[in-house]
Structures are given as C-alpha cells and as structure tokens.
C-alpha positions, 0 to 999 in steps of 0.5 A: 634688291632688284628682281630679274626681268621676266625671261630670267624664269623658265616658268612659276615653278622655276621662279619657286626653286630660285626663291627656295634657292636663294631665300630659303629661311626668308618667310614667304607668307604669314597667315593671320587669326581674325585679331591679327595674330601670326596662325601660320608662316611659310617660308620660301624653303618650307613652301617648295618643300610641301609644293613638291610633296603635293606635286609627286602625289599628284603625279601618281593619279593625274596626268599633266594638263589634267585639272583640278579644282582647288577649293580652299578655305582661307589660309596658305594651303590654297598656295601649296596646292597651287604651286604643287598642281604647277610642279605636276602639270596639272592645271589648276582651276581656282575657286570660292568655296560653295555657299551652302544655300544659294542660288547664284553658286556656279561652282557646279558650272565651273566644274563641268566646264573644266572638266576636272578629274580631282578636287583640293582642299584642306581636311578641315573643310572636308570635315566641316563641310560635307555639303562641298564634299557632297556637291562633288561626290563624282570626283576624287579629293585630295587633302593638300595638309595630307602631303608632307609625309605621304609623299616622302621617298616617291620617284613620280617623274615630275615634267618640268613646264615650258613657258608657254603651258598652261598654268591654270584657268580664270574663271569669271565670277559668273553672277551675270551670265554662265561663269567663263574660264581664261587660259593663263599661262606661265608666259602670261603670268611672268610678263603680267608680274614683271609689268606690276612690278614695275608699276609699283616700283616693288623690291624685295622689302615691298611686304604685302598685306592682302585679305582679298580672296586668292580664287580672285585674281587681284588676291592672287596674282596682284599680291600672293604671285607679285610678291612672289616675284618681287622676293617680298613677303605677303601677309594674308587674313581671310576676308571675312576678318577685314571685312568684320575688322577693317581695322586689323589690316592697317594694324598688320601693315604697322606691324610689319611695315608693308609698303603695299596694300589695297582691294576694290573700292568698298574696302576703303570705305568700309575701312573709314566707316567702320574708324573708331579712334581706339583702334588706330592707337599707336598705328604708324602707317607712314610705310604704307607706300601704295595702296592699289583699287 
C-alpha cells in the first residue's frame, strides 16, 4: 500500500498514466448531491481517458505555456479539465466563479493579470450564467463535458511536460489588495505531495471527504492531488451543501470510511452549531483518523 517517493513521477501527468495503469477500475473521485447521494464517479481510467480528450482539443487551439482559466461550478469536471490543460501544456489558472453582484469580485484582475487566451467551464454554467459568459466575452470558451467524442481519432501532438514546467498559477484570494498569482510547478506540487503524505501518514485506503472549493488550494492540492498521490479515493460535495448540511459530510465520511478530512476552522464550529441528534443516527465515525484546519 506504499506510494513511491516524489522522483518515481516525471511529472502530475505522469503520476495520472501510473494511476489509470495500475488502478484503472479503482473510482478516483465520487461527487455528491446536496442530500449526500452518489451524482457522478470517476474512475482513474475514466479521468485519463476524457484528460486526454481535453488535452487534444486544446492542443489544436492553444499552444503549450498559453493559459487558461478554469471556471467551474462544483463538480469533477473542474479535475478533468485541469489534468486536460496539464497533458497539453497549457497552464491552468484556477478560479471561483464570478458573483453576479459584487463589488470585491476579482475575477477580472486575475484575467488580465494572466493573460489568458480561453476560458473552461461546463455547458451548464454557460447556459446558466450568461453574466460569466458576458464578463469574458473578448475570450474564447471551451466546454470540458463537450470533449469525450469531439476529440476522438485526433492526432495533435501532446508534449509530454518536464518537472520543472509550470503546472498552473495560485492566484491569491485578493480581498485585501489586487489578487497575486504564484507559479506552481509539477516539481512544487510532487515534493508538496510527498511532505502531506507523510504528515498524514496517507495509503491508498486514506479516503477523503473535501467540500472545500477546488480554486482553493487546501480543496485542491491538500485533498483532490493528495489523493492523487496517495492512490486513495476523494469524495467531493459543493461547499454550498456543507455549509447548508455540515451534517452530511460526517455522513459521507461514515459511508465511505474516509480517514481524512478537514477545512478552515468555521467548519468545525458551524458543524457543531448546526448538531441535532437526529441527524448523526447510526453515524460511525471511528474511522475518521485525521481531520486537518
């Protein structure tokens, strides 16, 4: 159950293709409704399959090291597209989806800080928010769930990326002051798993539940990449849900005996706020081993 040390990965993607080639039936990450029920699963083979889809699209319109954002509802395409801008070269540039009214929305500094060429979502978000749409209008969209057939049979060369490439850029919140990008590369991000994973002493049975957004980097790399690594299942619910049904993430981590889970401190207090007998009956959490702030 031991996971090779970080120099055993050329790179994330790298990391990908040794988890689709070993584990190809093990179910990567699950997606859960507001009331906690299964909405969608990826498997490790399903999410190199449609990454790879992605990434030959890509490859047709952007060159690698061009950006593009990645503005995603909650949900598992967030991680298709991302791993899909990785097998391309294209760099990645995580972000919350604009509020319709607000005044500290920094969505358009980020963009021009960037300088991205394309932006990726979902057609849901497209067909329901054509404020977002709107907000970008100078940039072209590319709808991720669109990829599985469109891709099929293309030849686009896919450059395989070195350790020391840029993976994506960190932009900070930017609540207090104009928003900042950090360059993380696939380097960063192998030695940063391989530190968490021996912190949390994580195997390939450490499931995860995360309601933590994934343009955060405590939702993506501390649980969607960790475990990743780890070989390890994420279970993920929109943070919307948790913070509306703290109960249903300690219902989640019951059924499906995650050892890992956490968030900022308000989510253990909301979580003990918002306690009512009734909702932890037949609730075993003795294998909730670690729960990080």
């Amino acid at each position: 159950m031991s996971t090779p040390a970080p120099h055993a990965f050329v790179s994330m993607v790298d990391l990908l293709h040794q988890r689709a080639g070993a584990q190809p039936d093990d179910r990567a990450y699950v997606y859960l409704s507001d009331r906690g029920d299964e909405k969608a699963v990826l498997t490790y083979a399903e999410l190199e399959r449609r990454a790879v889809a992605v990434a030959a699209r890509l490859a047709t319109c952007l060159r690698k090291g061009d950006r593009a954002l990645l503005v995603f509802p909650p949900g598992l395409d967030f991680i298709v597209g991302l791993f899909g801008c990785l097998i391309a070269g294209v760099i990645a540039v995580p972000m919350m989806v604009p509020r319709r009214m607000s005044s500290q929305d920094s969505s358009a500094a980020i963009r021009v800080d960037c300088g991205a060429r394309l932006a990726m979502t979902t057609a849901d978000l497209a067909g329901s928010r054509s404020d977002v749409i709107k907000r970008f209008c100078d940039l072209d969209w590319f709808m991720v769930d669109h990829s599985d057939d469109a891709a099929e049979g293309s030849s686009a060369p896919l450059p395989a990326p070195d350790r020391d490439d840029i993976a994506f850029l960190q932009y900070t919140s930017g609540s207090t002051s104009v928003p900042r990008g950090v360059i993380v590369t696939h380097r960063n991000l192998l030695e940063n798993l391989e530190m968490i994973r021996l912190a949390f002493g994580n195997t390939r049975k450490s499931t995860y539940v995360n309601w933590v957004p994934l343009y955060h980097d405590m939702g993506l790399i501390l649980n969607v990449l960790q475990s990743l690594y780890a070989g390890a299942m994420c279970v993920q619910m929109a943070p919307l849900s948790f913070v509306q049904r703290p109960w249903v993430l300690l219902r989640a981590i019951h059924t499906y005996r995650a050892e890992v889970a956490g968030g900022p401190n308000f989510a253990f207090d909301l979580t003990v706020t918002r306690f009512r007998p009734e909702h932890m009956k037949g609730i075993d959490l003795s294998c909730w081993k670690l729960a990080f702030v």
